[in-house]
N, C-alpha and C positions, 0 to 999 in steps of 0.2 A: 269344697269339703268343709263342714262343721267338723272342727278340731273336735269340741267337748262330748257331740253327740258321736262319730266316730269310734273313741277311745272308748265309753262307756260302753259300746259295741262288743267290745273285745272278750273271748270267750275268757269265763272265768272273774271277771273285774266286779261283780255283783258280790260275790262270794269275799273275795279277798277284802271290799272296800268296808261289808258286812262288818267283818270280822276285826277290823280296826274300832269302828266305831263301839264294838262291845270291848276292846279293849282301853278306850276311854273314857267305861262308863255310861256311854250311851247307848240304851236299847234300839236294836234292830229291827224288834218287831211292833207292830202297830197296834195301837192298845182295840181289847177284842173289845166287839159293838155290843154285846149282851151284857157287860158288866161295867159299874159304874166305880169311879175312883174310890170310895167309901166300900169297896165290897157287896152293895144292893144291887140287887136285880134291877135292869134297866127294860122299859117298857120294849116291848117287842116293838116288829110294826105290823101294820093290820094286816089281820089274816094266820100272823105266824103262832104255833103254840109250839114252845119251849117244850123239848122232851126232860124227862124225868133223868136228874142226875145217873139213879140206879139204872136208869135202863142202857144211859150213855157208856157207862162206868165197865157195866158186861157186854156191851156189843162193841168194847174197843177192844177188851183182852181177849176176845173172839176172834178179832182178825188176827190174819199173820203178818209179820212184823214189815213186810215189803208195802202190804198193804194201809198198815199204818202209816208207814213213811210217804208214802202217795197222798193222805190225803192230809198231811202237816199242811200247814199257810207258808209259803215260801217268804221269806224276808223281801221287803220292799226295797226298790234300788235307791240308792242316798240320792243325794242330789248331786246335777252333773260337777258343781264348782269343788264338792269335796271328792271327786277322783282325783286318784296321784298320776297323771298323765305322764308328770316327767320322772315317775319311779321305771313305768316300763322303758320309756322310751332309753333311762339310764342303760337297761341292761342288755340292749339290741348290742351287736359284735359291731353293726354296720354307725357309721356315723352320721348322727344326726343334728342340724340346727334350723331352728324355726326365726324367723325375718318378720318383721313387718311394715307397714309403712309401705311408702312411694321413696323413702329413703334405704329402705331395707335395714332398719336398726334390728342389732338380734335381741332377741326374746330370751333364747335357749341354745344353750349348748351341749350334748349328753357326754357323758365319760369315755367314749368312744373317740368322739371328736376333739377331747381336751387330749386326751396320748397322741393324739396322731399331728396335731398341730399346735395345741397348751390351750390354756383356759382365755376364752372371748370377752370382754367388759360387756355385762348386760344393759344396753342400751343404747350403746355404739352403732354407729355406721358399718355396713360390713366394708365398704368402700372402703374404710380409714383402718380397722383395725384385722379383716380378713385379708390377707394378701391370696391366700389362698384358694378365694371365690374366683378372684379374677385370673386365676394361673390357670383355673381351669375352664374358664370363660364363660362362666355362669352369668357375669352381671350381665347381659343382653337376655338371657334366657328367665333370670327372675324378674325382669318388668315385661316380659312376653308371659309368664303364669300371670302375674300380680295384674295387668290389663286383661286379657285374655280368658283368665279361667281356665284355662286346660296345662295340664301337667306336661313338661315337656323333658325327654333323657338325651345324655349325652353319655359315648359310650368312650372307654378304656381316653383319658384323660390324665396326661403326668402332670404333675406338679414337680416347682423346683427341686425341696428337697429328695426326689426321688420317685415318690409311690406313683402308684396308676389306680383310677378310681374310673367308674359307671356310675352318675350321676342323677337322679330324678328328683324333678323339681315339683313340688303340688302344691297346689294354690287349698287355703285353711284359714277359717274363720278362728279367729282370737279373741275371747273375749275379753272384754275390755279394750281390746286395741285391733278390732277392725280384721278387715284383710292382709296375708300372710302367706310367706312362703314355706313348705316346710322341705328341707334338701338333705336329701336320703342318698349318701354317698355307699359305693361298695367296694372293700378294698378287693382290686382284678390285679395288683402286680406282680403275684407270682405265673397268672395265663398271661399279661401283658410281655414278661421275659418270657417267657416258651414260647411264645407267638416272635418272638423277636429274633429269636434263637434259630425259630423252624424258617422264619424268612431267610435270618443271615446265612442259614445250612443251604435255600433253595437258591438263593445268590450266587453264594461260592459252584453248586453244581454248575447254575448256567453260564458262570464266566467258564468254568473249567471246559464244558458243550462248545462255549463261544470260541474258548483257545483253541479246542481240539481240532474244530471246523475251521476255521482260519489257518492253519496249521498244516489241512488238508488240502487247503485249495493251493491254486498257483500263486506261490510269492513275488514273481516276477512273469508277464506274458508273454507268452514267445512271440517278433515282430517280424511273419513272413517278408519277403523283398515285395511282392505285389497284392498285401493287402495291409491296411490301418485297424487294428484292435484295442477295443478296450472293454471292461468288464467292472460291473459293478456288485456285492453281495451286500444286504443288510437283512442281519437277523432281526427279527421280531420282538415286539417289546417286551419287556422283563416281567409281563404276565403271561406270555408266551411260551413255553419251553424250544428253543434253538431244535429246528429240522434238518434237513440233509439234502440240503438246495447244492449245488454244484455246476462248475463248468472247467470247460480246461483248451486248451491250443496247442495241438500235435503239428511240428512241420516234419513233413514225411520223406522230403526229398525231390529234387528233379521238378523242385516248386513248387510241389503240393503241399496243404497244409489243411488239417482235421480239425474240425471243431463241433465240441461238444458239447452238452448242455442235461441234466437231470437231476433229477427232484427223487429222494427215498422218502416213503412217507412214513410219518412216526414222528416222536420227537425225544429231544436229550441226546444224551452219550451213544446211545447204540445205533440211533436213524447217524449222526456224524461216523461213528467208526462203521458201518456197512458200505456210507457215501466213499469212502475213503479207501476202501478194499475194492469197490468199483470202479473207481479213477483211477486205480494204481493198474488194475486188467484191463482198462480201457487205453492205458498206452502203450502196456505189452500187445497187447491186441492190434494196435495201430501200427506196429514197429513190425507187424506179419505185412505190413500193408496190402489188407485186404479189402474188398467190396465193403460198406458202410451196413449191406445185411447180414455180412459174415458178420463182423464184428459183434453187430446185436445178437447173434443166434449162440454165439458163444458166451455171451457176458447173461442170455437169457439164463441157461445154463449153469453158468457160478451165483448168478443170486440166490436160488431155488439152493445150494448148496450152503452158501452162505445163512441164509435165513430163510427157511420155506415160509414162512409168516413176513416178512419185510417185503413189502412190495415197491416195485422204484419205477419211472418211467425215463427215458431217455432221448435226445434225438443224437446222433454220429451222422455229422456229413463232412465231403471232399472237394475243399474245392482244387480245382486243375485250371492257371492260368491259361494254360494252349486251349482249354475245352470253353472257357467263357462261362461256364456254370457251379452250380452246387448241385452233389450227387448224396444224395442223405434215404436215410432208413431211420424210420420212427418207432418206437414200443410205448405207444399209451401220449406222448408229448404231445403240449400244444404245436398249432400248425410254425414254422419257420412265415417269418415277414419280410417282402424284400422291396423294397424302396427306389425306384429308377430315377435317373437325374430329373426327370419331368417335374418329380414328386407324385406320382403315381406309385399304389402302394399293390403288391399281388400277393396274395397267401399260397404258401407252398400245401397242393393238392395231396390225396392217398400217394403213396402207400404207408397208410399207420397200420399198426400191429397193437395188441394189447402190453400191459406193460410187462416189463419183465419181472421174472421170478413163478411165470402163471404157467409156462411150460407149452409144447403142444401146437406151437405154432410156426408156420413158416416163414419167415419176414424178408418183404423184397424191397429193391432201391428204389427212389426216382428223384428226379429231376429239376432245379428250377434255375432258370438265368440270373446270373447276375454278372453283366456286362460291366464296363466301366463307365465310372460315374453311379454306380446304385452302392446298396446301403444293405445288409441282411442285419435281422435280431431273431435272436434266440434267447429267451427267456420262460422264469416258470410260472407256476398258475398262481404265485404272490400275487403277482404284477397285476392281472387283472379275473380274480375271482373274489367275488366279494357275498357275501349273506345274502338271499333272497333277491337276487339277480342271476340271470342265465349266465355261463361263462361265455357264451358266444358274444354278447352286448359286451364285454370286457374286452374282447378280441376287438372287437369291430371300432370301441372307444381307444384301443392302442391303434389302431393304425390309423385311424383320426390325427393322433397326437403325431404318428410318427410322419406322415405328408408333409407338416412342417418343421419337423426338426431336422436342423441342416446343422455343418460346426464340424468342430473333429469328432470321432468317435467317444470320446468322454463326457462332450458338452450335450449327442445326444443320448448319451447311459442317461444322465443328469433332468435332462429337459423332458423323458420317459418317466424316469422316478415321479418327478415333482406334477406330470401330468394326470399322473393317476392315483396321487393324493396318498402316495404313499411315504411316511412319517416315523418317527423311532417311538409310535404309539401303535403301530401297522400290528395286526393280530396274526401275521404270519411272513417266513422267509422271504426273500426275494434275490434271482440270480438276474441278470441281464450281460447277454452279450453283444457287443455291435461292433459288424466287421463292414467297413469300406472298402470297395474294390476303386481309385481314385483313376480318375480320366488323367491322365499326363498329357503337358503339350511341352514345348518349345527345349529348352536344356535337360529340364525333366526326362521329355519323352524320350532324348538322345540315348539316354542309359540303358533302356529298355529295347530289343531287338528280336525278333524271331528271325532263324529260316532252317528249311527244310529241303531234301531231296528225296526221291523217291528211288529206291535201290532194285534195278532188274534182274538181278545175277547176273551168274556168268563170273571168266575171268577179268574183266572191263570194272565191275562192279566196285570191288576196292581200291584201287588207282583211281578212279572216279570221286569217292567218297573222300578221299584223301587229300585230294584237290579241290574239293567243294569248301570241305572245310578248314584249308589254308587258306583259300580267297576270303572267306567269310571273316575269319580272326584277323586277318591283313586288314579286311577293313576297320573292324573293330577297333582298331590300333590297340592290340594288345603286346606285350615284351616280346623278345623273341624267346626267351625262356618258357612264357606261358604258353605261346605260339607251337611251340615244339612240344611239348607235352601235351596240346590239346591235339594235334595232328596225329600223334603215337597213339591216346588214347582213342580218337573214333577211328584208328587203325585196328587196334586190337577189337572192337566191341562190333565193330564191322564183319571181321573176319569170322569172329563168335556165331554171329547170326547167320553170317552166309555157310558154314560149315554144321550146325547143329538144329538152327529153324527154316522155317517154308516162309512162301509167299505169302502176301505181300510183305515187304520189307521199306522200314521207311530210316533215314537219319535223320535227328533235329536237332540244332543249336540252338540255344536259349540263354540272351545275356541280360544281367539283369544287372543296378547299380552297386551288387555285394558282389558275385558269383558268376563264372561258366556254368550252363549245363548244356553235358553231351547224352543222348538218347537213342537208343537203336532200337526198332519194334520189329514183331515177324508174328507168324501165323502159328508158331507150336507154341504150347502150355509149357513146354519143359523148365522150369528155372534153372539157371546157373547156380552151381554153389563153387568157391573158394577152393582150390586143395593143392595139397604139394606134389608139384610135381619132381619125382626123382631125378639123377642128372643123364640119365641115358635116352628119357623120354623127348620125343619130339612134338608134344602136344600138351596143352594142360596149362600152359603158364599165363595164357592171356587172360584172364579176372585176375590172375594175384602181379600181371604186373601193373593192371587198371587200379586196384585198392592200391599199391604200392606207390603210385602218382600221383593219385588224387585224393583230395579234401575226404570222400565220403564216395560211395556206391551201393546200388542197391541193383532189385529185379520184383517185378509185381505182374501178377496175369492182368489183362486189357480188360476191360468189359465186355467188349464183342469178342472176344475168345485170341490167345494168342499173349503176346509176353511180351515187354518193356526191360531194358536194361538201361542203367546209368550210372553216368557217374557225375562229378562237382569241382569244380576248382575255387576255391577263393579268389577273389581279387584284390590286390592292393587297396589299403585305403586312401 
């Protein structure tokens, strides 16, 4: 940029510079070519004839006055060295100082830029005498204009004492002194604090999001007898607003234990408090200990109530030591991954259902093994959805990762995360759960026991039973205290079943390194419930004297139709 020619540019600077020079005595306008300094008529040039004063004189006071004024001689522009360049530039709000040099000595300072930092020695280094070039790191940027040519900005930039400035730097001819910077500063610090304000406001929400949701999930894992859990959550980074990832670990009793996993979608405060109202019905829910599609049909149910608009997806599944598998029902969730000692990896098949809150749908259970020695994960679509990638290629790259992660269940939460390039820079939630069902051998496996009888009725039936399961505790080597009250109790739970359920009828002991469990099955739906029995009655007392014995008891319909009772003893530690 020519400095001189620019500014002369500027509307109105012909008029104003005019108007100096007639106030110093020097005429503005350019002496007319018809007339000679002596007042004589000065030769025309060829061809021209001079009109007659008189005629000039009536055909001026003829027009009208706009017309006159149109065709005045406009004043000539001065020359560019007598514009006052640094009059305007005095009166700009924004601050301005012009550099030149390969040293950047300043030129110019305006009145803007002397309040805001004091008055610059003309001639100075800005190196030595601006401190405040270099706070806002302009010295690289003014020998990139001063080389370069082109103008370069830097935007909302503090300085020490305080302020925040936007920056732009243009390259300007000087004359007499060459090439030049000229740095057109804007004071932004009153948008630079609102901007800082509206960050520190969005902060405090997300930690608030971040406490809430952490708050909600499980503070401590429940650690079934026969499986190894561990769980990992990390919210997404702090340009992210905090989602409604979740999971949680139900032990239901008589060994079994629930695990959960879902994603609300949304984000902030409201997807965490929704996530949290369905975790809290998802362990009432489990505490019915029902089928994993009950469970979803009902929680479908309270979302749609909860938030017709909040939509969530979930997986509930069960796993059952005796059964050797997971029995799960899906709304909308990625598939379950389960991992066998091989390191072969299989994805848990239909049956998915849409997610919940959508209404309308039927949702059924199924199946997948997880023997000992394998590995299940349950996690959300953090983990592996990513921009302009299929989620499937995400699916297919976790269980990639997961074939070879071996370890405890923590090192493979850990070795999942870091596989899939997931970072506290990640553009979204991530839940991960990983549950190991462990192969036991030697002392280990000693802890660990099954057995079972198959109950024919009849009056043989209980005396049988009775004695199955003394032998079995004899071996056990358990007290004779626990001995005796584990006999009483598959006495009573025995009797239950042969008096109020049909065939087939089964009893199973189940010892594990925490717990007895006793278990009686049959072929009617009816549940037991608890009640007092009055003192006249002859009936009634056998569930309240099973709770009254034992650790814990419960009752759940079978899958294949027909009813389960149990109860729990603690064992010594």
């Amino acid at each position: 940029m020519n400095f001189t020619r620019w500014s002369a540019r500027l509307p109105g600077t012909q008029r104003r510079a005019a108007a100096r020079r007639t106030d110093r005595g020097i005429s503005t306008a350019p002496p007319r070519p018809d007339r000679r300094e002596d007042g004589g008529r000065a030769e025309g040039r060829e061809g021209s004839v001079p009109a007659a004063r008189g005629d000039t004189a009536e055909a001026d006071s003829a027009r009208r006055p706009e017309e006159r004024a149109a065709l005045d001689p406009l004043p000539s522009a001065p020359p560019v060295e007598d514009f006052p360049i640094a009059e305007i530039l005095g009166r700009l709000p924004a601050l301005v100082a012009v550099a030149y040099g390969a040293e950047h000595r300043i030129a110019y300072v305006n009145d803007a830029y002397t309040t805001a930092f004091g008055p610059r020695p003309i001639g100075t280094r800005a190196a030595d005498t601006c401190p405040e070039l270099a706070e806002l790191g302009l010295s690289p940027l003014m020998d990139q204009v001063l080389s370069g040519g082109t103008s370069r900005t830097v935007k909302s930039r503090k300085v020490a004492a305080g302020g925040s400035y936007t920056v732009t730097c243009l390259p300007v001819e000087i004359p007499g002194a060459g090439s030049g910077v000229l740095v057109f500063a804007a004071d932004v610090t009153g948008h630079a604090e609102s901007a800082d304000r509206l960050r520190a406001s969005e902060r405090r929400q997300r930690e608030m999001a971040v406490t809430l949701q952490r708050s909600l999930l499980p503070q401590e894992l429940e650690q079934p007898d026969d499986l190894r859990i561990a769980a990992t959550y990390q919210p997404g980074s702090e340009d992210a607003a905090v989602g409604g990832d979740w999971y949680d670990v139900i032990t239901l009793g008589a060994g079994r234990t629930a695990l959960v996993i879902g994603d609300v979608m949304g984000r902030g405060v409201r997807a965490a408090a929704v996530m949290g109202q369905l975790r809290t019905a998802v362990r009432a829910y489990a505490r019915l200990d029902l089928p994993p599609h009950e469970v979803l049909q009902l929680l479908d149910g309270l979302a749609a109530e909860i938030d017709a608009s909040q939509i969530a997806t979930c997986v509930y599944a069960v796993h059952d030591p005796n059964e050797g598998q997971l029995v799960y029902a899906s709304a909308g969730h990625l598939p379950i991954l389960v991992r066998d000692e091989d390191g072969a990896v299989r994805r848990a098949a239909d049956p998915t259902g849409p997610p919940l809150g959508t209404g309308g749908w039927l949702h059924s259970s199924g199946s997948i093994a997880l023997p000992p020695g394998s590995s299940a994960v349950l996690y959300t679509d953090g983990l592996v959805e990513r921009r302009g990638e299929d989620i499937d290629e995400g699916v297919a790259g976790l269980e990639r990762a997961l074939s070879g992660a071996t370890g405890t269940p923590q090192v493979v939460c850990d070795r999942l995360i870091r596989s899939q390039g997931v970072t506290a820079d990640h553009d979204d939630d991530v839940a991960v759960l990983v549950v190991q069902h462990p192969a036991r051998s030697g002392p280990s496996a000693e802890l660990f026991h099954n057995a079972a009888l198959e109950l024919l009725g009849g009056t043989e039936a209980a005396p049988r039973a009775r004695a199955f399961a003394s032998g079995v505790m004899a071996s056990w080597r358990f007290s004779p205290e626990l001995h005796d009250l584990g006999v009483l109790a598959t006495s009573e739970l025995v009797a239950n079943s042969l008096q109020h359920g049909t065939p087939p009828m089964r009893l199973r002991l189940r010892r594990t390194d925490r717990r007895l469990i006793i278990e009686v099955t049959d072929g009617d739906d009816h549940l037991p419930r608890r009640r007092r029995a009055e003192t006249e009655d002859e009936a009634g007392r056998g569930i309240s004297i099973v709770a009254t014995i034992a650790s814990s008891w419960g009752s759940r319909r079978t899958p294949g139709g027909g009813k389960a009772v149990w109860c729990e003893f603690a064992l010594p530690a």
